[in-house]
C-alpha positions in Angstrom: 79.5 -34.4 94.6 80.3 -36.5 91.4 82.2 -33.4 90.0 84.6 -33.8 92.9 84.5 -37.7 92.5 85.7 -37.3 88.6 88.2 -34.5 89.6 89.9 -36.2 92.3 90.4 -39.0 90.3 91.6 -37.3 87.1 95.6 -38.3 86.3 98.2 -36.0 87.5 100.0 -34.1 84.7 103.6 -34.6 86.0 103.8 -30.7 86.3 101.3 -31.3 88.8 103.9 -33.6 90.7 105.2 -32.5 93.9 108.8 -32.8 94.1 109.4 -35.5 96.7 106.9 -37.7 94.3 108.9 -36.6 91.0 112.4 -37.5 92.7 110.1 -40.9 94.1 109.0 -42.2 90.4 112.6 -40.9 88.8 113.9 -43.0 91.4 111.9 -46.2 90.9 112.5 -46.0 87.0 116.4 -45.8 87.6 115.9 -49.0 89.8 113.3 -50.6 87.5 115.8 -50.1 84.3 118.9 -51.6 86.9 117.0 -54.4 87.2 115.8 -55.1 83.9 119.6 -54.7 82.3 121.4 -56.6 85.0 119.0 -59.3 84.5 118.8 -59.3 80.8 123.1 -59.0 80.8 123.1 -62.2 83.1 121.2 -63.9 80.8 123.1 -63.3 77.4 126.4 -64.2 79.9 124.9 -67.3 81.9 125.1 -70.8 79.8 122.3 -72.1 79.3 122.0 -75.4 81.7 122.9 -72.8 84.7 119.2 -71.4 84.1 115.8 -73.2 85.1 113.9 -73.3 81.9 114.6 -71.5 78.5 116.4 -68.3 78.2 113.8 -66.9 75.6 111.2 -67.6 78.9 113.2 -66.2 81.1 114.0 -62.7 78.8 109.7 -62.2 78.0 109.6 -62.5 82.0 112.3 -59.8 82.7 110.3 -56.9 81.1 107.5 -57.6 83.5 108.3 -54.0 86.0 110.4 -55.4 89.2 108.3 -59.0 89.4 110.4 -60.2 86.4 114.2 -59.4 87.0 113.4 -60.7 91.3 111.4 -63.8 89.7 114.6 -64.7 87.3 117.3 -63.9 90.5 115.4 -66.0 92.9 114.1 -68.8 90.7 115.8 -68.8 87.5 118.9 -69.1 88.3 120.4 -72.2 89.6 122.5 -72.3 92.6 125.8 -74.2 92.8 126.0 -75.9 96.2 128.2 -74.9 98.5 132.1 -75.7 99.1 133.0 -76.8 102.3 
């Protein structure tokens, strides 16, 4: 019974993949690396007082994998109020 404990939870090779779970993880890497450049562009482009705390913060926290680029879009960028 261990045997089948330690094979089941060997790593799959990506060969091993099925397709619907290779086409899954090529999927979330093309949204990861979306996120990570758009919010790494709107950094360089964004002056500096338009962003809650430092940009060199704020570029470290990016590369952490979707958390980062939401985290900077929701809280590091400040909003301008609204025109009425």
């Amino acid at each position: 019974m261990v045997n089948r404990q330690k094979k089941n939870a060997r790593k799959k090779a990506w060969k091993d993949l099925s397709p619907t779970a290779k086409f899954g993880t090529i999927a979330a890497a093309i949204v990861q690396l979306s996120l990570l450049v758009a919010a790494q562009t709107d950094i360089t482009r964004r002056p500096a007082d338009q962003i809650r705390g430092s940009k060199a913060m704020w570029r470290v926290a990016t590369l952490v994998n979707f958390v980062g680029p939401g985290s900077y879009f929701t809280f590091g960028v400040k909003r301008r109020p609204a025109v009425k």
